[in-house]
C-alpha positions as CSV (number, residue, x, y, z in Angstrom):
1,X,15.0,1.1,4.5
2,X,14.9,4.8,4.4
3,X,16.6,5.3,0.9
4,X,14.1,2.6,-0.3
5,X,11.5,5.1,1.0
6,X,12.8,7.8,-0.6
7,X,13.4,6.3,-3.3
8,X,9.8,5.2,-3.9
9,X,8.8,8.6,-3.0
10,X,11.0,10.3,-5.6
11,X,9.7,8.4,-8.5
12,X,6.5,8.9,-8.0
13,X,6.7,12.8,-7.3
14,X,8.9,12.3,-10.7
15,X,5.9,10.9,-12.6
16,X,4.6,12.8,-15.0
17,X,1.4,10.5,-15.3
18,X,0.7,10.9,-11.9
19,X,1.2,15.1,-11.9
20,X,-1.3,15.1,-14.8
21,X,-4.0,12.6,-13.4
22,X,-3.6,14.9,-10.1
23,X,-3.7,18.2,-12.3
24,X,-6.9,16.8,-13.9
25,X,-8.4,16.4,-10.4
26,X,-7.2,19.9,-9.0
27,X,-8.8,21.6,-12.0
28,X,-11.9,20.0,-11.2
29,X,-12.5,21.7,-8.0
30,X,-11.3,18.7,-6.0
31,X,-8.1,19.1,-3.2
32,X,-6.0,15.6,-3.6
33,X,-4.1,13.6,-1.3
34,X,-2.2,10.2,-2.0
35,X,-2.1,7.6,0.7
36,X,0.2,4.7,0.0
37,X,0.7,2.1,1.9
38,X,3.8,-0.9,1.2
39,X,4.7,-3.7,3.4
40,X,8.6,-3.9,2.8
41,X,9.7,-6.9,4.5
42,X,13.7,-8.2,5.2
43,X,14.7,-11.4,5.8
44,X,18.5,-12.0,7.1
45,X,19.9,-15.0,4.8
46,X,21.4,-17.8,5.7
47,X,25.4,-18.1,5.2
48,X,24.5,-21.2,2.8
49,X,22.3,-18.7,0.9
50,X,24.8,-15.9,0.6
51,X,26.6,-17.2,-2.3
52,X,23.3,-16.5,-3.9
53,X,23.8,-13.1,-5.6
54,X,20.5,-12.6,-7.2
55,X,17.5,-10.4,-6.0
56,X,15.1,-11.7,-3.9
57,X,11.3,-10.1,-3.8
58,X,10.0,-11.5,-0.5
59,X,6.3,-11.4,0.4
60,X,5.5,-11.1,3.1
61,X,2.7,-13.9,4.3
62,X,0.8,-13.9,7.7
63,X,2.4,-16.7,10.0
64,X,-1.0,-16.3,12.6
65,X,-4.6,-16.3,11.9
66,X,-6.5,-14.8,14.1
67,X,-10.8,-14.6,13.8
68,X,-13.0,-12.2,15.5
69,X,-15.1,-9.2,14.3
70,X,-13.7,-6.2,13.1
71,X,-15.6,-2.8,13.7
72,X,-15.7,-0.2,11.1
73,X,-16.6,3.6,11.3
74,X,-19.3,5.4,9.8
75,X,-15.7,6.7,7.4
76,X,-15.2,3.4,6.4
77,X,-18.5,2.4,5.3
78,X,-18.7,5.2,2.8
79,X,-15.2,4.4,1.7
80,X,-16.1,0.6,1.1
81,X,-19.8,1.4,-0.6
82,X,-18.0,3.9,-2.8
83,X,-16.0,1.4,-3.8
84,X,-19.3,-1.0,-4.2
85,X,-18.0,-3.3,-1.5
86,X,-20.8,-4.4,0.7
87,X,-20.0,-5.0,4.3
88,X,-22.2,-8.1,5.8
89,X,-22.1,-6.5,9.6
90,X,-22.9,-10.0,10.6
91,X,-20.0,-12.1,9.4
């Protein structure tokens, strides 16, 4: 799991699209951070599914559903209306 983190983090220090597009934003006046965030999950196979040599990409689905409201700060209102996503309080 942690060379898979490193991994990710390598290539994207590595990209040179991403060191320009941050460049651009630096030169504007503006500090930059990157937040990502990646839900890596593992499942152990089966011994009937270990003759299976390919690659698997599992997602990850929620096995619970829970309801109830969610509370959001004064932060996360003006990170949702800058994104234009209105926030019905009453939902």
């Amino acid at each position: 799991m942690q060379d898979l983190g490193n991994a990710i983090n390598e290539s994207l220090s590595d990209s040179e699209n991403i060191a320009e597009a941050i460049g651009e934003i630096k030169r504007a006046g503006y500090d930059v951070f990157l937040v990502l965030e990646a839900t890596i999950g593992f499942n152990k196979r089966d011994e009937a599914d270990s003759d299976d040599d390919s690659e698997d990409v599992l997602i990850d689905e929620p096995t619970e559903t829970t309801t109830g409201k969610v509370s959001f700060t004064t932060h996360d209102h003006r990170f949702l209306k800058a994104l234009r996503i209105a926030v019905d309080e009453d939902a």
